[in-house]
N, C-alpha and C positions, 0 to 999 in steps of 0.2 A: 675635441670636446663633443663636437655632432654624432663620432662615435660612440662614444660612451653612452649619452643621451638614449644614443638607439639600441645601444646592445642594454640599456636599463629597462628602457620601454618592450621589447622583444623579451628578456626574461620577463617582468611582468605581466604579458598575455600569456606564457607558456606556463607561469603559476596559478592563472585564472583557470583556464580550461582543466588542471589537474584537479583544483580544488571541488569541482561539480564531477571527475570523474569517475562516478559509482558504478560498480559492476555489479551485473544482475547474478548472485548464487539461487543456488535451490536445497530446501531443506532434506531433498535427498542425498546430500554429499555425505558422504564419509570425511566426516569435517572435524576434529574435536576442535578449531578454534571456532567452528559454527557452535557446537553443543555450548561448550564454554560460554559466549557469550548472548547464545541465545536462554539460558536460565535467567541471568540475571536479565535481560530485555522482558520479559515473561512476566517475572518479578514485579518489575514495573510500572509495565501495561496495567496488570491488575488492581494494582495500589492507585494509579491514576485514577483508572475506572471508578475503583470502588469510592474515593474520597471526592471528588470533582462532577462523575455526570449522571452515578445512578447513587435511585434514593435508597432500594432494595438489591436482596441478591437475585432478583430473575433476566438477572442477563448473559450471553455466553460470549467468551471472546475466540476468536478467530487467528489464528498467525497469517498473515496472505504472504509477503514477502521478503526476502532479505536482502541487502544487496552490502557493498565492500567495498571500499576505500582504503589503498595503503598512502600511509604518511611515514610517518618514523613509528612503527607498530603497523595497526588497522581498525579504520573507525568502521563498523555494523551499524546497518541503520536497519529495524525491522519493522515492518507496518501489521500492527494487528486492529483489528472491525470488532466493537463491540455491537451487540443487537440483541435489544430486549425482547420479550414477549410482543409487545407492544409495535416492534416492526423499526424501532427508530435505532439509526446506527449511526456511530461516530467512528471514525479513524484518527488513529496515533501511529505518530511513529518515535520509537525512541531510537537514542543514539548511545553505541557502548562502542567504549574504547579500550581493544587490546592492547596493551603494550608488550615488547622485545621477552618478557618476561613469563608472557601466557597471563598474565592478569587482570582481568576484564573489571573495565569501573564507566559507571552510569554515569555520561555527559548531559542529556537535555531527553525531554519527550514535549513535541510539538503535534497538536491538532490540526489536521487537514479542514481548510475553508469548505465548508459545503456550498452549494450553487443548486438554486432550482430554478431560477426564472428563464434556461433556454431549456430545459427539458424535453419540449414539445420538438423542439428541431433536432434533439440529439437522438430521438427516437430516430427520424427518419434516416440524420448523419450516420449514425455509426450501427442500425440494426443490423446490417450484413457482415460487417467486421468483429461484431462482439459474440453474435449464435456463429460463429465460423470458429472463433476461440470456445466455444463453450462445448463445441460437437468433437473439439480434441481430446478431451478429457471426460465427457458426459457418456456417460453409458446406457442413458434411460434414450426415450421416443420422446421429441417437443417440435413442436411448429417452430415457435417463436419466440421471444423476450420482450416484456418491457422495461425500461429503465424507471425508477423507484426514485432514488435518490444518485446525487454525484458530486466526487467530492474533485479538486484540483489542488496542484501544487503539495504532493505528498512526500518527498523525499525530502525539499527544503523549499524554501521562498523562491517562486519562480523560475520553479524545475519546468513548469511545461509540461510535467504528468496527469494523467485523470485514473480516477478509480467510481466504477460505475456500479452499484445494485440492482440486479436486475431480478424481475422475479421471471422464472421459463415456464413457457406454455405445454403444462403437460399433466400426464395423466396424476401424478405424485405431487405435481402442485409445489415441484422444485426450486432453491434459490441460486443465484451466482454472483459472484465479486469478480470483475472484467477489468483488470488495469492495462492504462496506454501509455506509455513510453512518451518519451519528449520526440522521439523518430517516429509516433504512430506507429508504434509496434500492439499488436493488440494479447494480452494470454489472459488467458481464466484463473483465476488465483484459487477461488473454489467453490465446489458448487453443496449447498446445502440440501439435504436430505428430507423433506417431507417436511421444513418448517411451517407451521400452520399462523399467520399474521393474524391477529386477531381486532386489530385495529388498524388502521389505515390512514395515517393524516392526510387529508384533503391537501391538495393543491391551489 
């Protein structure tokens, strides 16, 4: 019986850990189940956006990442950043689910928790790890970054991920989205182009 017990409890944690195990894709793949399920996430996102957090059409959205879960099919979780004029940005991420059959259908789109009240420390925590990701990818000249906004737990509830907005210190007056991994892995998701903030919410 003790057996049993523990061979229930041992499958048990070995279906825990699969269930959070998301692998990080990149939308460079030569993927059609990426294409495939990333229209419909896309879809989404933007129907989210446009009905729930903006009042107007002046905001653009972002794809930052994808990542992949197989079950019986594969669940895609993609995170895209909306950002208005205005500077203020939200993260979603939706969930689409392949099935055996190539047929992608929209499970859930969850909002990432925003955090501003350590900001002041994550400047100093993480300013070397995030201009270090952002110099892999950035083709301009910048000193530095500050972090803007930060959001945590972006894949699901108590992933243990962050996603940081940083605006880079440079001559084009550049922007970047820096996500971190539950390992403290740190990549640049991406860096925007001459976006000009026009407003600035006080801290």
């Amino acid at each position: 019986m003790k057996k049993i017990l523990f061979l229930f409890f041992l499958s048990f944690i070995i279906c825990e850990q699969i269930v959070g195990d998301y692998e990080r894709r990149s939308f460079k793949e030569n993927s059609a189940e990426i294409e495939i399920t990333y229209n419909v996430a896309q879809k989404a996102a933007k129907s989210f956006f446009k009905i729930n957090l903006n009042t107007t059409s002046n905001f653009t959205i972002y794809p930052l990442s994808v990542f992949s879960q197989t079950v019986k099919g594969t669940n895609f979780k993609y995170v895209f950043a909306s950002l208005d004029v205005y500077g203020v940005v939200t993260v979603l991420t939706t969930t689409i689910y392949l099935d055996l059959d190539n047929t992608a259908q929209f499970k859930s789109a969850e909002v990432a928790e925003e955090y501003v009240e350590k900001l002041k420390l994550l400047e100093e925590l993480h300013k070397f790890k995030s201009v270090e990701a952002i110099k892999k990818i950035y083709d301009g000249k910048f000193k530095d970054s500050r972090i803007i906004t930060a959001f945590r737990n972006i894949l699901f509830e108590d992933a243990g991920d962050e996603l940081y907005f940083l605006q880079i210190n440079s001559e084009e007056g550049n922007y970047a989205f820096v996500y971190r991994d539950p390992n403290r892995n740190y990549n640049a998701e991406y860096i925007i182009k001459n976006f000009k903030i026009l407003y600035e919410i006080s801290e």
